[in-house]
LUMBA-830567 format. One record per residue: x, y, z of N, C-alpha, C in turn; residue in one letter. Coordinates in nm, 4 decimals, decimal comma. Layout:
<pts>
+----------+----------+----------+----------+----------+----------+----------+----------+----------+------+
|     n.px |     n.py |     n.pz |    ca.px |    ca.py |    ca.pz |     c.px |     c.py |     c.pz | type |
+----------+----------+----------+----------+----------+----------+----------+----------+----------+------+
|        X |        Y |        Z |        X |        Y |        Z |        X |        Y |        Z |    A |
...
+----------+----------+----------+----------+----------+----------+----------+----------+----------+------+
</pts>
This chain:
<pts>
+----------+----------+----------+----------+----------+----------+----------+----------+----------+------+
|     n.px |     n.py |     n.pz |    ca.px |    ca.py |    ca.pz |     c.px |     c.py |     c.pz | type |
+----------+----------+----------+----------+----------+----------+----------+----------+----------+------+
|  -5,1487 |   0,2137 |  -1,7461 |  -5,0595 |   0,1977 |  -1,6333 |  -4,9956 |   0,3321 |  -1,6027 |    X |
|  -4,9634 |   0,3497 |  -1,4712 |  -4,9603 |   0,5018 |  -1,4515 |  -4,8050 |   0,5059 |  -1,4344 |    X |
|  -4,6994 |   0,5810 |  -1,4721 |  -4,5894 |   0,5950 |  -1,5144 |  -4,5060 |   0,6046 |  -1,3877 |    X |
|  -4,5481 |   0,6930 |  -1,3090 |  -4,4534 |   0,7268 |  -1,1984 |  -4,5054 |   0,6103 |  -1,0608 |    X |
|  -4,5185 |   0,5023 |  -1,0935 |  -4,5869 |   0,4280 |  -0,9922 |  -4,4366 |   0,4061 |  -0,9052 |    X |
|  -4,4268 |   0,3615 |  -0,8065 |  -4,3043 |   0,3125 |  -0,7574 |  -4,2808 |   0,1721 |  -0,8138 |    X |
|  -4,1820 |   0,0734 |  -0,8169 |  -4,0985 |  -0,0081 |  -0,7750 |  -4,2377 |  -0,1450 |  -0,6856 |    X |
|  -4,2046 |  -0,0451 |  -0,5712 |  -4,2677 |  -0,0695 |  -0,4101 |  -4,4314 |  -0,1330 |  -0,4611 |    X |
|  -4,4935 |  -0,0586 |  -0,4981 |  -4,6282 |  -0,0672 |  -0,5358 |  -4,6343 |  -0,1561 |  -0,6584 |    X |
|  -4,5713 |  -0,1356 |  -0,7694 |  -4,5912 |  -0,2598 |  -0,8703 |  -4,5837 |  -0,4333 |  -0,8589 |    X |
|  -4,4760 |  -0,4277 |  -0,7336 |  -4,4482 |  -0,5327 |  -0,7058 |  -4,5709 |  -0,5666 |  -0,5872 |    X |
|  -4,6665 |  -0,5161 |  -0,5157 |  -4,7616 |  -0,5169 |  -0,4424 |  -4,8856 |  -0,5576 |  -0,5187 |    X |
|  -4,8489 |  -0,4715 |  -0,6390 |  -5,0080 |  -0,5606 |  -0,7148 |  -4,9722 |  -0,6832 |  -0,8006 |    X |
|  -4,8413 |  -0,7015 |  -0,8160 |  -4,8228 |  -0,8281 |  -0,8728 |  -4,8276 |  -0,9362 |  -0,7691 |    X |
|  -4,8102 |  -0,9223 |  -0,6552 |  -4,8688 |  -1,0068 |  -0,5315 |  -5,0245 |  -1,0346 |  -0,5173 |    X |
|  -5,0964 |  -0,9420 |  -0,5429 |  -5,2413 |  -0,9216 |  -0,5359 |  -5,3089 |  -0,9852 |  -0,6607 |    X |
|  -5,2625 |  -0,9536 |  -0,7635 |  -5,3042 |  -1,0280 |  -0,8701 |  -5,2486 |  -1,1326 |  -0,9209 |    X |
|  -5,1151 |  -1,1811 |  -0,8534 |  -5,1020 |  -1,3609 |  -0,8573 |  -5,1924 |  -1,4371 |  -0,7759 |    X |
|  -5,2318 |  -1,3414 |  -0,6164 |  -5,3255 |  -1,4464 |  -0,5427 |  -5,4462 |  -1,4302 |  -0,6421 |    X |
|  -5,4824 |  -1,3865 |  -0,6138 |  -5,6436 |  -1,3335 |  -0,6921 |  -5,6204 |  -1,4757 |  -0,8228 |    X |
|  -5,5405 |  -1,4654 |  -0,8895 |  -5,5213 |  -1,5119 |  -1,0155 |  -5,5552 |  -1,6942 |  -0,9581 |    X |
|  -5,4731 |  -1,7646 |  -0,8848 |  -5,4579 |  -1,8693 |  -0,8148 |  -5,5719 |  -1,9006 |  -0,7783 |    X |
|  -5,6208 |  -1,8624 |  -0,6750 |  -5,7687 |  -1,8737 |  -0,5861 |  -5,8738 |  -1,8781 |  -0,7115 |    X |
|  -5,8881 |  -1,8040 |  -0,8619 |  -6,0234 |  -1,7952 |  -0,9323 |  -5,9753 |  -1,9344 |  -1,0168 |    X |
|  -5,8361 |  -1,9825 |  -1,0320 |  -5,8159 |  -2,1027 |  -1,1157 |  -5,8713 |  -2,2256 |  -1,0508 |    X |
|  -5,8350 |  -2,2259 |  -0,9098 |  -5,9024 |  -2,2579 |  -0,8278 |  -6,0352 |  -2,3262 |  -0,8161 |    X |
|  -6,1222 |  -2,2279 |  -0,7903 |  -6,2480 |  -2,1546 |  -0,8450 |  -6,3045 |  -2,2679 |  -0,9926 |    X |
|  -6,2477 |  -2,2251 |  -1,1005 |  -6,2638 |  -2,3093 |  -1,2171 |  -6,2517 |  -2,4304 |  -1,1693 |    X |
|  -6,1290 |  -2,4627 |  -1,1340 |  -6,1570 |  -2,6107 |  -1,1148 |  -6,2437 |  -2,7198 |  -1,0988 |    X |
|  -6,3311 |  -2,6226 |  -1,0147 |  -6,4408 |  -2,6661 |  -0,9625 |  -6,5916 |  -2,6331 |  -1,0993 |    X |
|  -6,5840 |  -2,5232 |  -1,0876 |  -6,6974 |  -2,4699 |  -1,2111 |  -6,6220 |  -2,4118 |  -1,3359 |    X |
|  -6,6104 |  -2,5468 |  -1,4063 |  -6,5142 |  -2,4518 |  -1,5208 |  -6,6143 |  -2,3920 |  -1,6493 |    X |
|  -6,7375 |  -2,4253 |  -1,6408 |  -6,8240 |  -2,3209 |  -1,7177 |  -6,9116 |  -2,2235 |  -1,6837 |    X |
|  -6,8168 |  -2,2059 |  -1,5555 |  -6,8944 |  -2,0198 |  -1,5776 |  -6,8119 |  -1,9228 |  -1,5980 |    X |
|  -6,8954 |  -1,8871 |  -1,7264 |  -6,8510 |  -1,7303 |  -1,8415 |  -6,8442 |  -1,6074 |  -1,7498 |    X |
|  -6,8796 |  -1,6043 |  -1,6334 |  -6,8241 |  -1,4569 |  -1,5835 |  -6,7137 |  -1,4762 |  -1,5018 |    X |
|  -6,6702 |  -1,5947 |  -1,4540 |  -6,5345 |  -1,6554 |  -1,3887 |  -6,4301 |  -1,6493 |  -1,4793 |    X |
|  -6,4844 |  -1,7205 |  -1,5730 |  -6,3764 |  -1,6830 |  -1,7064 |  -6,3292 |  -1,5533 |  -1,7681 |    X |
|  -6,4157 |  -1,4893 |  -1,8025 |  -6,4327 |  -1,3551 |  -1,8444 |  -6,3046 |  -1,2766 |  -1,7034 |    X |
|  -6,3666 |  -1,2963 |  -1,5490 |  -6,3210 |  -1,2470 |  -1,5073 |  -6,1205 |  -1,2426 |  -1,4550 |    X |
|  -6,0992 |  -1,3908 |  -1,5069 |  -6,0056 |  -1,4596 |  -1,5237 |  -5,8751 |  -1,4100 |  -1,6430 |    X |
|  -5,9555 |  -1,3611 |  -1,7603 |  -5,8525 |  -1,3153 |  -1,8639 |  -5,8827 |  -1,1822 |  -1,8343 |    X |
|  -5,9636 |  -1,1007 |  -1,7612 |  -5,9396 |  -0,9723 |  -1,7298 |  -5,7775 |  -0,9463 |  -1,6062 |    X |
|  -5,8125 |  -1,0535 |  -1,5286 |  -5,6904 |  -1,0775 |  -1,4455 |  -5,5518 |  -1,0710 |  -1,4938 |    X |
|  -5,5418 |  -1,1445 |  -1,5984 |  -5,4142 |  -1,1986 |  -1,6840 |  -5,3463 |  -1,0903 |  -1,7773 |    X |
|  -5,4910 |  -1,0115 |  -1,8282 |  -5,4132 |  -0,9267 |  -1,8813 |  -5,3748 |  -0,7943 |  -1,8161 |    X |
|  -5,4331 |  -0,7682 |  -1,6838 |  -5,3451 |  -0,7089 |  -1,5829 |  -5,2443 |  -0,7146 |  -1,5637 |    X |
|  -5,2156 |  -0,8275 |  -1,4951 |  -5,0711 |  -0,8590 |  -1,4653 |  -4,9967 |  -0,8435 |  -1,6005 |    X |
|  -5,0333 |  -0,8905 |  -1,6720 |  -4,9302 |  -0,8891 |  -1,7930 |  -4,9341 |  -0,7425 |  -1,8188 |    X |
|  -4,9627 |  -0,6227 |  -1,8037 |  -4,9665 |  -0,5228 |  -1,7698 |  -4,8846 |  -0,4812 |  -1,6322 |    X |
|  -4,8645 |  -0,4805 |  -1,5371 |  -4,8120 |  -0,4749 |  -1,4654 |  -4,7011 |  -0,4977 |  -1,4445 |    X |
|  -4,6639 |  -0,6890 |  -1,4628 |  -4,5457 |  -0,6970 |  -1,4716 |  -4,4354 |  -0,6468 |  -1,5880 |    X |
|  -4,4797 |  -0,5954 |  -1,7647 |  -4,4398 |  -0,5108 |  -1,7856 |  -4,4169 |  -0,4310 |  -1,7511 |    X |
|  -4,4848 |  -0,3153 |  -1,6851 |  -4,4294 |  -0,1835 |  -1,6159 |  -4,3195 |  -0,2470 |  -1,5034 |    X |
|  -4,3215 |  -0,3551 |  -1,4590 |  -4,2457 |  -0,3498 |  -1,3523 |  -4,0546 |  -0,4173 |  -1,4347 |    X |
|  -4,1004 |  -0,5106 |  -1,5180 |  -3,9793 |  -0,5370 |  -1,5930 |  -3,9322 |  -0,3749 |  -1,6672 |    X |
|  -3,9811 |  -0,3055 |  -1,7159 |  -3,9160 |  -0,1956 |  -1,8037 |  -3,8674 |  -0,1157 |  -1,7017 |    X |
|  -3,9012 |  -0,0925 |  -1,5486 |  -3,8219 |  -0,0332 |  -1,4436 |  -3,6858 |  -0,0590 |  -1,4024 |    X |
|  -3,6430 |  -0,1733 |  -1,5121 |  -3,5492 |  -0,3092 |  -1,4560 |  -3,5090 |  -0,3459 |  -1,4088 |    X |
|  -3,6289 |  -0,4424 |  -1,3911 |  -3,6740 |  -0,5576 |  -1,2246 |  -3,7226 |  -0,6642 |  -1,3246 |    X |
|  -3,6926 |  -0,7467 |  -1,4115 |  -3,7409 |  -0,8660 |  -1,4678 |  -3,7682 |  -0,9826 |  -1,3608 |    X |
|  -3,9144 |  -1,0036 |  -1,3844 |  -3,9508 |  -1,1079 |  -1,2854 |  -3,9046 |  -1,2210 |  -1,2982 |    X |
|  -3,8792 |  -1,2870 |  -1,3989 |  -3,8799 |  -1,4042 |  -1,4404 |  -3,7800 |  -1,3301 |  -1,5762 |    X |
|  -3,6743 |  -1,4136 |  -1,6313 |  -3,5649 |  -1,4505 |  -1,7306 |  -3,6175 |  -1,4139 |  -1,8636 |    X |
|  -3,7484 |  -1,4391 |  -1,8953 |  -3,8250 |  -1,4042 |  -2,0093 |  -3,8601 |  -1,2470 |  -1,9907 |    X |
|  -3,8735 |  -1,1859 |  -1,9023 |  -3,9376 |  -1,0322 |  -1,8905 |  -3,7890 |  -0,9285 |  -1,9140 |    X |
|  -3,6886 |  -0,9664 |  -1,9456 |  -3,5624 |  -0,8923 |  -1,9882 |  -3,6388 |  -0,8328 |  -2,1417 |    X |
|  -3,6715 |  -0,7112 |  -2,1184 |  -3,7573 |  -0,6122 |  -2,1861 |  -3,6845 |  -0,5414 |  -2,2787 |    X |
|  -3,5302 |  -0,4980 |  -2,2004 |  -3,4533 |  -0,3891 |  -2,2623 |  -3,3673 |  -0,5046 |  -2,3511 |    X |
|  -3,3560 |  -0,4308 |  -2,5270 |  -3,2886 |  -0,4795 |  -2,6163 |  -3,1370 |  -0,4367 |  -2,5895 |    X |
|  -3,0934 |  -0,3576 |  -2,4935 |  -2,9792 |  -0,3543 |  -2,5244 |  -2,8911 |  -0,3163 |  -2,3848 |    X |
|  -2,9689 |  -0,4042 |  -2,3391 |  -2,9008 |  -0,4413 |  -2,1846 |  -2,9418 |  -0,6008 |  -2,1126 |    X |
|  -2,8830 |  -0,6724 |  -2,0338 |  -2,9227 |  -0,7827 |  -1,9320 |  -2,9546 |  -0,7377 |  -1,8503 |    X |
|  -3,0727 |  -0,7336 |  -1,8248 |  -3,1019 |  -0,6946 |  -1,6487 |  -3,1102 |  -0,8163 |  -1,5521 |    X |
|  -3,1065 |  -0,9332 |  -1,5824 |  -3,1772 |  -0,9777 |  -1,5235 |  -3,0683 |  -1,0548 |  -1,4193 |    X |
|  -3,1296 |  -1,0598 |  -1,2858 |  -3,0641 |  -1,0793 |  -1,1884 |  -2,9260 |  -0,9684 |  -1,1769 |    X |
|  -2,9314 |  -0,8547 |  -1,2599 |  -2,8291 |  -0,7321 |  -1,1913 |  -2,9206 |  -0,6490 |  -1,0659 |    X |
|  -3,0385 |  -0,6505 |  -1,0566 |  -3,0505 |  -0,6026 |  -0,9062 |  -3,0961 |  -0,6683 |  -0,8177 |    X |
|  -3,1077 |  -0,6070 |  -0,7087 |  -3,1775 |  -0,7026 |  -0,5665 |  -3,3102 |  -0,7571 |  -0,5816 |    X |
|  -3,3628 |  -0,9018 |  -0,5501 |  -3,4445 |  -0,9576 |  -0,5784 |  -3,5592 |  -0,8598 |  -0,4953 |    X |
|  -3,6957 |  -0,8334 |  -0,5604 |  -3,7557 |  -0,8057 |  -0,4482 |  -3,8076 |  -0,7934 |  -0,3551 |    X |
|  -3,8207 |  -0,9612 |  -0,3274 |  -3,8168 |  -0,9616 |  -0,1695 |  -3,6594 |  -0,9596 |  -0,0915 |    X |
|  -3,5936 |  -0,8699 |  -0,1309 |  -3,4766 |  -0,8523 |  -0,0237 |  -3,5124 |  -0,7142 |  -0,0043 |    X |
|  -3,6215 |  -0,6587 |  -0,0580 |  -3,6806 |  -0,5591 |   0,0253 |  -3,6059 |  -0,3852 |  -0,0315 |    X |
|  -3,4964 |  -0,4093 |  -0,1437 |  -3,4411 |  -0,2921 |  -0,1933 |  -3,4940 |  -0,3447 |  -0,3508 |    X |
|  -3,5969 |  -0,2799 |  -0,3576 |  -3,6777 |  -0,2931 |  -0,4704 |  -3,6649 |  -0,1858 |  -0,5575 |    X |
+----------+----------+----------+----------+----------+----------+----------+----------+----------+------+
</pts>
């Protein structure tokens, strides 16, 4: 994950890779034994879970569980980011 990413952009691919993520579960639903859907599925997951780390340690916790820093609350001390001051 590249260090100096913005804010702006992390939160853009966590949009991109929740749809993506949704639409291939989707996807399974329908064909839940195919191994390259799958395969391509926990490649997804562990993106985001990549991502939204970098984006919680910026501190922006997405969710109540991503409060990263041991020795602070972040969570809900800044603007949500869709209020657009990300």
């Amino acid at each position: 994950m590249e260090q100096n990413q913005s804010m702006e952009t992390l939160y853009a691919k966590l949009q991109k890779l929740d749809f993506a993520i949704v639409e291939l579960a989707l996807y399974l639903d329908s064909y839940p034994d195919n191994a390259a859907a799958l395969d391509y599925y926990q490649k997804l997951i562990a993106e985001r879970e990549a991502v939204s780390t970098a984006y919680a340690m910026g501190g922006c916790p997405m969710t109540i569980l991503d409060n990263k820093n041991p020795n602070l609350w972040e969570w809900g001390q800044r603007s949500w980011p869709w209020q657009n001051d990300v």
